[in-house]
C-alpha positions in Angstrom: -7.9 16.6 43.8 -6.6 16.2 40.4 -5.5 13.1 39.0 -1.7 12.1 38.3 -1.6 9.7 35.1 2.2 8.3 34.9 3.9 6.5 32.0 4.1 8.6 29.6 6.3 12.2 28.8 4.5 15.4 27.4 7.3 15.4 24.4 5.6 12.4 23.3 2.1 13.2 22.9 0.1 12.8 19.3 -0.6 16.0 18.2 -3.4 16.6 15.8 -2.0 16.9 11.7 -1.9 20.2 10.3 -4.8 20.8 8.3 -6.5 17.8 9.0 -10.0 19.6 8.6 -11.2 18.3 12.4 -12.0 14.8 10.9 -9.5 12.7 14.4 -6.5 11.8 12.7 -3.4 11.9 14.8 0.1 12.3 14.3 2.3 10.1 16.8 5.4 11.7 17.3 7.0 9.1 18.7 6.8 6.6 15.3 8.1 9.4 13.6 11.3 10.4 15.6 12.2 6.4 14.7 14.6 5.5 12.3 12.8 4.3 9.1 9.6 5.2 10.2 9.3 7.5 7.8 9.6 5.1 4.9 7.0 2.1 6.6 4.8 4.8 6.8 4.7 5.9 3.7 4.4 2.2 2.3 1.3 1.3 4.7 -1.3 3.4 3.0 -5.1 2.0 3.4 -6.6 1.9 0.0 -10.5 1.7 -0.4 -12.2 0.2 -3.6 -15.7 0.4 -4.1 -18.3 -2.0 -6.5 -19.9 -0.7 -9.1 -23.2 -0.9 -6.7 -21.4 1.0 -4.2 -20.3 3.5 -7.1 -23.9 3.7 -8.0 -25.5 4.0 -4.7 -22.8 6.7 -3.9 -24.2 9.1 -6.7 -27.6 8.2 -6.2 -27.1 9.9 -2.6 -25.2 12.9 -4.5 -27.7 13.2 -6.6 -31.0 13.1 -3.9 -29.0 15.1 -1.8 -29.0 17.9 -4.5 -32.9 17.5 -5.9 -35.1 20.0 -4.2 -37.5 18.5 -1.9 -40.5 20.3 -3.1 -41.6 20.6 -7.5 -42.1 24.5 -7.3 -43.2 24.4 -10.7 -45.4 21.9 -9.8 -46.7 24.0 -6.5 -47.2 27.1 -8.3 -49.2 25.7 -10.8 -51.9 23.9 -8.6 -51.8 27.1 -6.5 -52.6 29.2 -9.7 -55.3 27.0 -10.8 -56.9 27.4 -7.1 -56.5 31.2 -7.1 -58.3 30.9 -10.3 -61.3 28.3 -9.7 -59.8 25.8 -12.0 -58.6 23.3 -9.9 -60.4 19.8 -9.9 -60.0 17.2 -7.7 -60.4 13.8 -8.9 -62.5 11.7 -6.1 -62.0 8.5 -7.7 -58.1 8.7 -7.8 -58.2 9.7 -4.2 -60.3 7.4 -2.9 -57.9 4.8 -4.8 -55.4 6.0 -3.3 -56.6 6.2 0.0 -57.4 2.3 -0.3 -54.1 1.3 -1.5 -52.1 3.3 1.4 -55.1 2.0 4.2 -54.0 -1.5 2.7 -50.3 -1.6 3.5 -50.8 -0.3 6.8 -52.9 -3.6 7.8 -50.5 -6.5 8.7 -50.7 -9.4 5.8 -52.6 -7.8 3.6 
């Protein structure tokens, strides 16, 4: 059995804006079809100002965003030198490593 909802007319819906790109805004017909209106709404518009750190952390994301994930240059190389037998691994800088990462994993250390 369907629901009745009361209280309000189909003429008076929000519809969404034209070209809104999807993002939720919504038009309310009914503010707009009120004398002067027009001109409030044009007055009240939201204005957003960022910090400097908020400038800078902004196009530190643009910038990560747009890095590859992976050196390729890097990649190919060390894939090279193993095709080719030249590769060496360095045991004492791994072992160092492995220390340093086994040490933050322990609590208070």
């Amino acid at each position: 059995m369907p629901n009745k909802i009361s209280g309000y007319k189909a003429a008076e819906l929000p519809v969404p804006v034209k070209g809104s790109g999807g993002n939720g805004q919504v038009a309310d017909k009914s503010q707009a079809a009120a004398p002067g209106a027009a001109a409030t709404a044009a007055s009240a518009v939201d204005q957003l100002t960022l910090t400097g750190p908020a400038r800078t952390m902004q196009k530190l994301s643009e910038a990560v965003a747009g890095a590859p994930v992976v050196n390729s240059a890097k990649v190919s190389a060390v894939k090279l030198a193993i095709q080719n037998g030249t590769y060496q691994v360095n045991s004492a800088q791994v072992a160092t490593k492995m220390l340093q990462y086994e040490r933050g994993l322990k609590p208070g250390t």
